[in-house]
Steps between C-alpha positions, in 0.01 A plus 500: 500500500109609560380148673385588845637186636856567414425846658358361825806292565767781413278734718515228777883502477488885592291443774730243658747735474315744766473157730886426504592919514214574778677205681130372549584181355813436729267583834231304344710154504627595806154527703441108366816410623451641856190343501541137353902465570532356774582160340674443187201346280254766673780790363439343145137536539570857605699600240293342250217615582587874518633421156176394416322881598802647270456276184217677325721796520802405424472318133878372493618203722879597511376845631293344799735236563840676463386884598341434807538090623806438390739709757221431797548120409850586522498675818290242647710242428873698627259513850503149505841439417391348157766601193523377174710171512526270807246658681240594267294272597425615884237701325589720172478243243154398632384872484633587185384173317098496631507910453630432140234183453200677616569854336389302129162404685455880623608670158162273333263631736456854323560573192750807578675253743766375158561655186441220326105447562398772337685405176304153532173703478647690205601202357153357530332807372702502181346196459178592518418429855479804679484465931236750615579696830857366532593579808208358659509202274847434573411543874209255555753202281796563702379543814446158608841332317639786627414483888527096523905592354543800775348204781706176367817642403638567789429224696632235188763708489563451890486161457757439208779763635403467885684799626743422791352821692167410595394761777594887418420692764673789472381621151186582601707739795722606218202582224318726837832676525537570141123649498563682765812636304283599224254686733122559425391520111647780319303730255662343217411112644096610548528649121620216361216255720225774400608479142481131513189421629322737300687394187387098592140630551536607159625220374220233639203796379682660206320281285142656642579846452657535235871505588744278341797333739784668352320840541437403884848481507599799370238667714692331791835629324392882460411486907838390604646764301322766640535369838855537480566123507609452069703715304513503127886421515370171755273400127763546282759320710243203508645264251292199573202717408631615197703167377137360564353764236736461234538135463128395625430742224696344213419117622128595500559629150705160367249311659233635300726499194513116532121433488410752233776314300323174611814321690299453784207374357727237323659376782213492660319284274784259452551434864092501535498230189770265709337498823140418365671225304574381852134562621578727793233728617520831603616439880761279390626767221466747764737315801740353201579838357571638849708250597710585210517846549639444848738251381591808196564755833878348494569609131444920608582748746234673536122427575415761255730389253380173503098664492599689181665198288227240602231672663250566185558144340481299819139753602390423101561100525249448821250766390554270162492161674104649722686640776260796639667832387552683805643197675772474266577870491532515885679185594800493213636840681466362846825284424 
């Protein structure tokens, strides 16, 4: 319950919480979609890229996705006469399926953009390989995977479910009406931004002076609260934040259970001993095993599920097999 990563993600969920209450988040999306929507692949773009400036924020997928694109997906999509069934494919199933596909890409470009990527560097530091400056860290690996996803996406996804609408040229009208609805920036919107931008500065030179990520959060936290924007009862009704706590807390703890017992060291070395008997090197070892964890996504739920069963023996058999530390502690959570 003391890690600071743990603490930087739950901390993240709070301050998501002042995006989707300020109604910040909602006029952010909106802006993009005046702006790129005038066609139905250039709406994509717009919606995921405004995504993209909410991820580092918003640590939980199903909270970006269902909170605030979701019902403007939705509302897009009754515009266009597109419903579920015989005419969801004038435009909503393309929408929902490349804003689903390219919202994996954009939760791996920070490390508060998932839950799950901070439990792969715990997972890694329990055994033994510690990521220095996290957040950064995390940053300068994801950003590249993570922008070629947010560019491709939507385009390959235009290409396998061609949407019947092609041309939308009233959602950009409708997004400027619906801005002009919500009038200039309240107090509570230019809080939140404030709050954010100073909190991110923090983040990328936390490391420099002394301040640790989840501390720049709750710096970021204790600002919205005084500005009127987070109440204690909006932290306590936060159960993502809190579910997050708890069980990261006890799956970091069984984790390291496991290698002090010497499980994962086992495994490890029995899996090492069969691929050498094959004579793979390290690069092989290293695409093998992550083909194999992809394949294993089918057999959970949950990303983070899957990270906590697997994560620590599939990070110990490439560091085991010459895989470079760090490499296998930041690409094994990026599934």
């Amino acid at each position: 319950f003391s890690l600071d990563v743990i603490w930087l993600v739950v901390n993240a969920f709070f301050l998501a919480k002042g995006f989707v209450k300020s109604g910040l988040g909602d006029r952010v999306a909106t802006y993009f979609v005046k702006m790129f929507g005038s066609s139905s692949l250039g709406l994509s773009y717009g919606l995921t890229v405004s995504e993209g400036i909410l991820s580092p924020s918003m640590p939980s997928s199903t909270a970006r996705c269902g909170g605030i694109y979701l019902p403007i997906i939705v509302s897009l999509a009754k515009q266009a006469g597109s419903l579920p069934g015989k005419t969801a494919n004038k435009l909503g199933s393309f929408l929902a399926q490349a804003q689903l596909q390219t919202t994996a890409h954009l939760s791996n470009i920070s490390l508060t953009g998932a839950a799950q990527n901070t439990l792969g560097l715990v997972l890694a530091a329990n055994l033994g390989y510690a990521v220095s400056n996290p957040w950064i860290t995390w940053f300068k690996a994801g950003i590249v995977p993570g922008l070629a996803g947010l560019a491709l996406t939507p385009f390959i996804v235009y290409k396998l479910m061609p949407p019947e609408i092609k041309e939308t040229p009233d959602a950009p009208k409708v997004a400027a009406k619906r801005i002009e609805e919500m009038g200039p920036l309240k107090k509570i919107e230019w809080m939140v931004a404030v709050t954010m931008i100073l909190t991110m500065i923090l983040w990328i030179v936390g490391d420099k002076i002394g301040i640790g990520g989840a501390t720049a959060a709750m710096v970021g936290i204790t600002m919205q609260m005084l500005g009127g924007v987070l109440t204690w009862s909006d932290l306590l009704g936060e159960r993502g934040a809190w579910d997050t706590l708890i069980w990261f807390a006890v799956l970091v703890a069984m984790s390291a259970q496991l290698k002090e017992f010497g499980l994962i060291s086992v495994l490890s070395a029995k899996v090492n001993g069969a691929l050498t008997a094959m004579s793979l090197g390290w690069p092989s070892v290293f695409i093998l095993l992550h083909v194999a964890y992809f394949l294993l996504h089918y057999l959970f739920a949950s990303q983070t599920a899957q990270l906590a069963a697997l994560g620590a023996a599939f990070m110990a058999t490439m560091i085991g097999a010459g895989t470079p530390p760090i490499l296998a502690a930041l690409t094994i959570p990026f599934h």
